[in-house]
N, C-alpha and C positions, 0 to 999 in steps of 0.2 A: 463435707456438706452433702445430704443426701435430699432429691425432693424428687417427685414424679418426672420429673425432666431429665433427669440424670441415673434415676433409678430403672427407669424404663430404658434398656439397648439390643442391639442384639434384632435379631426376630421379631421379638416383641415390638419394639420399635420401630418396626418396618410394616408390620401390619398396621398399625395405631396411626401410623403415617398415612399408608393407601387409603384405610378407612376415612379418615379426617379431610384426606384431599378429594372422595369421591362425596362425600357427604355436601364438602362446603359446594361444591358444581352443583347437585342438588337442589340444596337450598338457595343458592343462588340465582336459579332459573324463576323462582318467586319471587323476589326480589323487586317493591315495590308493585306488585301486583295487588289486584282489590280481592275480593273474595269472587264477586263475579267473574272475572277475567281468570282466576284459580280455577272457576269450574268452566271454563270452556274446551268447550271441543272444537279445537282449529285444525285440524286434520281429520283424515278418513278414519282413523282411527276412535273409539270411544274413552279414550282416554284424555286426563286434565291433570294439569299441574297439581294442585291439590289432590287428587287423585291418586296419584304417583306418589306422592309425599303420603299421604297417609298408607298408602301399599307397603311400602319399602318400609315405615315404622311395622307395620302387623309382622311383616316378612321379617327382618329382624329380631325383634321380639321371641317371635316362635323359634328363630334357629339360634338363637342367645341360651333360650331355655333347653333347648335340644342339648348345646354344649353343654351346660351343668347337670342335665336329669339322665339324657339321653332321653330314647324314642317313646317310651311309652308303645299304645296300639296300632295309633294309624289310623287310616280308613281302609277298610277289609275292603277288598276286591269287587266284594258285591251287593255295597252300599249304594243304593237308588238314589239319585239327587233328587230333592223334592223342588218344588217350586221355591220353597222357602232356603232351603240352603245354598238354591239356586242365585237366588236375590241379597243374600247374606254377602256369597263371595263377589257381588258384581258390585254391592256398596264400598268393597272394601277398595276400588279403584275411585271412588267420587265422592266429593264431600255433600253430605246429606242434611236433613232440616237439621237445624241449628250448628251445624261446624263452619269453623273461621278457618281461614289461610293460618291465623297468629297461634288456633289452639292447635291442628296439626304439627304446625314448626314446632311447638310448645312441646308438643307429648312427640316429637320425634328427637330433639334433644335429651329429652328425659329415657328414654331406649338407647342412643347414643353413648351418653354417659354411663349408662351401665353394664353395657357392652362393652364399654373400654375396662371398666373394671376387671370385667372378666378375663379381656387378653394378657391384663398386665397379671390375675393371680391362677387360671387355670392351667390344668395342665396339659399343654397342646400335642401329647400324643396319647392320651387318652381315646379311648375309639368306642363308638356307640352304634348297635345296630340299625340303620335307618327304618323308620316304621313303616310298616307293609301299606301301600297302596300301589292302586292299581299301577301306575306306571314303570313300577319299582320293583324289581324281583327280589325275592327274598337273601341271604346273606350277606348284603353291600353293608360295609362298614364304612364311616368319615371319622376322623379322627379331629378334637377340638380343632386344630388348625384348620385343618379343611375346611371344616362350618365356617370361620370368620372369613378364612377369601373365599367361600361362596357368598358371604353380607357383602363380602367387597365389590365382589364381580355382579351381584345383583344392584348393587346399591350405582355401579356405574354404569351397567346398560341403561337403565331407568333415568339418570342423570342424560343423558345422552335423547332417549327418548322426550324426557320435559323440555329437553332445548331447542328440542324442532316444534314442540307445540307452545315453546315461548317463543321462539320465532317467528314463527304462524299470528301468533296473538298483536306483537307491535312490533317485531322487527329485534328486537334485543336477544343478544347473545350470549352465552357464559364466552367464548371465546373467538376473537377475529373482528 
């Protein structure tokens, strides 16, 4: 008998796991929240539950695609932020006119899942030159595996941060 559960072991498997267990904390921290209470800012911080959820979807996304294409250009070194690309990256922490708590979960399950796809058929020591931006010196390679436990390790600081600003909100916790 073969199906996704028994087919998937190994490495594979273990990644698929972290990801799944940092994801569900995540989501979790929404968890009966309105949309209102999604966009709040309860800490010093300018971040919000929804927020965070839709971050960690865009972040994923892009380093999903990075695993199958590799890098592409980047942003060169001496690219000026405008006010507008300026304002592009700060929406992508907060949810904006017309997004839901339900359509974030929504479209972060759908990255999710395709993401998994990708652990169980890429090939994890494939290595792609990361694309030149400023922070980044030029010849740093990551190799597929690396990309996904960096989803992982992004995907659970972020968890970690939603849960002090779900806590902040009414007191609920992913843990304790």
């Amino acid at each position: 008998m073969t199906n996704e559960q028994t087919a998937t072991t190994g490495e594979r498997a273990d990644i698929l796991d972290f990801l799944g267990k940092h994801r569900y904390f995540l989501r979790y921290t929404a968890e009966g929240l309105s949309d209102e209470q999604a966009s709040t800012r309860s800490t010093a911080s300018a971040l919000t539950v929804g927020g965070l959820i839709k971050h960690v979807t865009a972040v994923e996304r892009r380093w999903a695609e990075f695993a199958q294409n590799g890098g592409g250009d980047g942003t060169p070194e001496e690219t000026e932020f405008t006010p507008e690309m300026i304002a592009e990256w700060e929406n992508q922490f907060r949810l904006t006119e017309g997004e839901t708590l339900a359509g974030v979960l929504a479209e972060y399950e759908k990255v999710a899942a395709a993401t998994d796809d990708l652990v169980r058929t890429l090939d994890l020591n494939t290595s792609y030159e990361l694309p030149a931006a400023p922070w980044q010196p030029p010849g740093v390679f990551w190799t597929v595996r690396r990309v996904f436990l960096h989803i992982a390790a992004e995907t659970a600081q972020h968890a970690g941060h939603a849960d002090i600003i779900r806590e902040s909100i009414d007191g609920q916790k992913t843990m304790g």
